[in-house]
N, C-alpha and C positions, 0 to 999 in steps of 0.2 A: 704707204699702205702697211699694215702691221701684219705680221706673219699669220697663216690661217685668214687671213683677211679679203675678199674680192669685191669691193664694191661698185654695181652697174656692170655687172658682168653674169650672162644668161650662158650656162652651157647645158645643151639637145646631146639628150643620148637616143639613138636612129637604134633599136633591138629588136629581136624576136625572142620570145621564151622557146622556141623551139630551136635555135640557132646554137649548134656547138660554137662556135666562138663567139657567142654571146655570154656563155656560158662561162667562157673562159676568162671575161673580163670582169666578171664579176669583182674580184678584189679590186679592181680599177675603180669601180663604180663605188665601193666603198670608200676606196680614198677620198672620191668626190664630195663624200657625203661629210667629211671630217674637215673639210674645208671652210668658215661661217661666213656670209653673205653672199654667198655666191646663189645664183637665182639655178637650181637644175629644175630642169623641161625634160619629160621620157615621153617617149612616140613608139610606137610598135609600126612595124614597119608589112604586116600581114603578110610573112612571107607564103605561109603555105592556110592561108585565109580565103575561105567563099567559096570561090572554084579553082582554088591552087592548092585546096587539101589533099593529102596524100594518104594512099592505103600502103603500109606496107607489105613487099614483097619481095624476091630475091636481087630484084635489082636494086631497091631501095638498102636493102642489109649491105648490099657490094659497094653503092655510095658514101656510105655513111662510116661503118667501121673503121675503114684505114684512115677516114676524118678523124674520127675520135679519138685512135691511137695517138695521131701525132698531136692533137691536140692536147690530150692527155701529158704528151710527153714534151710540150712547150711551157704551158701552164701550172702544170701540175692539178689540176682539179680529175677528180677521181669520178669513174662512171662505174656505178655499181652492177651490184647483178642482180639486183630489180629491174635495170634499165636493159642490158642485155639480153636479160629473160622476155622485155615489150620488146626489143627487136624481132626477137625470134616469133612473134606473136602476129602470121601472115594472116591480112585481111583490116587490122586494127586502124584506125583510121586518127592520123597527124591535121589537127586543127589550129591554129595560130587565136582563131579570134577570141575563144572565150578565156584564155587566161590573157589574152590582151584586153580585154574586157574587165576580167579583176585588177587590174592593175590601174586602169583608168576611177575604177570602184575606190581602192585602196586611196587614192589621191582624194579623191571627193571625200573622203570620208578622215581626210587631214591625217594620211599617213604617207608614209614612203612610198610611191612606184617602187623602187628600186629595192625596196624589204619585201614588197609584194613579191616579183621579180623572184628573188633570190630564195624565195620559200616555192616559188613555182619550180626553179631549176634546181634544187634541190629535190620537190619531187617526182620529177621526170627521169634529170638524169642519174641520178642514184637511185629512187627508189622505184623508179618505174612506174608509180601513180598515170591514172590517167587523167591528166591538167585541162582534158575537155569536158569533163564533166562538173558540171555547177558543185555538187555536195562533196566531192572532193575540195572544189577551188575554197568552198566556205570553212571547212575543216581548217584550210590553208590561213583564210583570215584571221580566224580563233587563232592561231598561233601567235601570230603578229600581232594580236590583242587589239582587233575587231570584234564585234558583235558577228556572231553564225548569221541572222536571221536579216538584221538590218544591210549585212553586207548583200545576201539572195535580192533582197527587196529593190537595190539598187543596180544590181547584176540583171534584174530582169527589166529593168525600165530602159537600160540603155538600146538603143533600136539599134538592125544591121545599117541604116541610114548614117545612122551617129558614127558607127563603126566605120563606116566607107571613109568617111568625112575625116578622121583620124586619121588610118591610113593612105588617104591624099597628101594631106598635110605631111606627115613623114615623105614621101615621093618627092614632093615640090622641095621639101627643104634640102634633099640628097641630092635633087638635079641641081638645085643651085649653087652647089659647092663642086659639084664635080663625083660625090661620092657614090661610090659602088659595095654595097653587102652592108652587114649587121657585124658587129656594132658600131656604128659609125659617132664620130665625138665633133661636134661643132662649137665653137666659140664664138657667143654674138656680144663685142661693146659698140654702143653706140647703135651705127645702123652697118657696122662690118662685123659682115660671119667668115669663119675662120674652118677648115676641115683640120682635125688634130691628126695627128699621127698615134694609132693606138698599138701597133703591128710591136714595137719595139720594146713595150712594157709588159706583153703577155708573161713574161721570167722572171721581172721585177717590178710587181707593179708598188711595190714602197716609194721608188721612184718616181711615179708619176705626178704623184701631189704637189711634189717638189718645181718638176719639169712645167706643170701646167701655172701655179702662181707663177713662176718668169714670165709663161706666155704673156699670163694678164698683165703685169706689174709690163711690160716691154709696150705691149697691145696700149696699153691706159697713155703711156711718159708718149708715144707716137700722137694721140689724138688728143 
């Protein structure tokens, strides 16, 4: 297999745009993308979707900060004060689906999840946008060089039906590896899925490009 190369190899990224250590994989998920043949699958995994939205409040601020600190302080990805200022902002309401929704958008429409994604978490966690409203999410598109309008058009068509269906799918594929939280990295050749270990590249993730073609190039020479 030649370098950069994976062929017959699907890797599931299991995310939430609202997930601080979703957040935090981002450069990982970039490496992914520098990889050519490789089949990448994203799933939102609705963590805080339907009736698991959350309002924030002071108990919600007490969970979350010393999250982000240390997350901050593994990763290095920076949360602005846009995003501390929507902390502070009691009553505002944390929704997973509809920028899990532009992201499914952003794929139909023959681009990145994973660019979608990263324009989401960029405007959450830095700037503090609010990623649940459509005309921001579309703003979002336009960056990534989507159409504003065509992107709404397709944002509205997707039903909460669609949406459930989605996030089953993400469910079913994390109980069947064993995995627990966002972001989870699965590796399917063949008809063997694989849970990756992501825990260890959040300070290097230059590394992981590297780490993951062995998988495959090892995963392939075994079957």
């Amino acid at each position: 297999m030649k370098q950069n190369q994976s062929p017959n190899a699907t890797l599931y990224f299991i995310v939430d745009p609202l997930c601080g250590w979703t957040y935090a994989a981002q450069p990982i998920f970039k490496q992914a993308l520098a990889i050519k043949g490789i089949n990448i699958q994203v799933l939102s995994g609705g963590m805080l979707a339907f009736n698991q939205k959350r309002t924030i409040d002071k108990d919600w601020q007490g969970f979350v900060t010393p999250n982000d600190q240390h997350i901050a302080q593994v990763s290095g990805m920076p949360f602005g004060d846009g995003y501390k200022k929507l902390l502070n902002n009691i009553g505002h309401t944390l929704d997973s689906e509809p920028p899990a929704k532009a992201m499914i958008v952003a794929q139909q429409m023959a681009q990145s999840s994973l660019e979608m994604l990263a324009a989401i978490q960029q405007a959450h966690f830095v700037d503090g946008l609010d990623i649940s409203d459509s005309i921001v999410l579309s703003h979002l598109a336009n960056q990534i060089g989507l159409g504003p309008y065509t992107f709404l058009n397709h944002f509205q068509q997707l039903t909460d039906m669609h949406m459930a269906n989605h996030f089953d799918k993400a469910a079913s594929l994390l109980s069947e590896v064993n995995a627990q939280g966002y972001p989870s990295a699965i590796l399917e050749i063949g008809e063997q899925r694989e849970l990756l270990n992501l825990n260890r590249f959040y300070d290097k993730p230059n590394h992981w490009k590297s780490a993951l073609l062995d998988k495959i190039s090892n995963s392939m020479a075994i079957t």
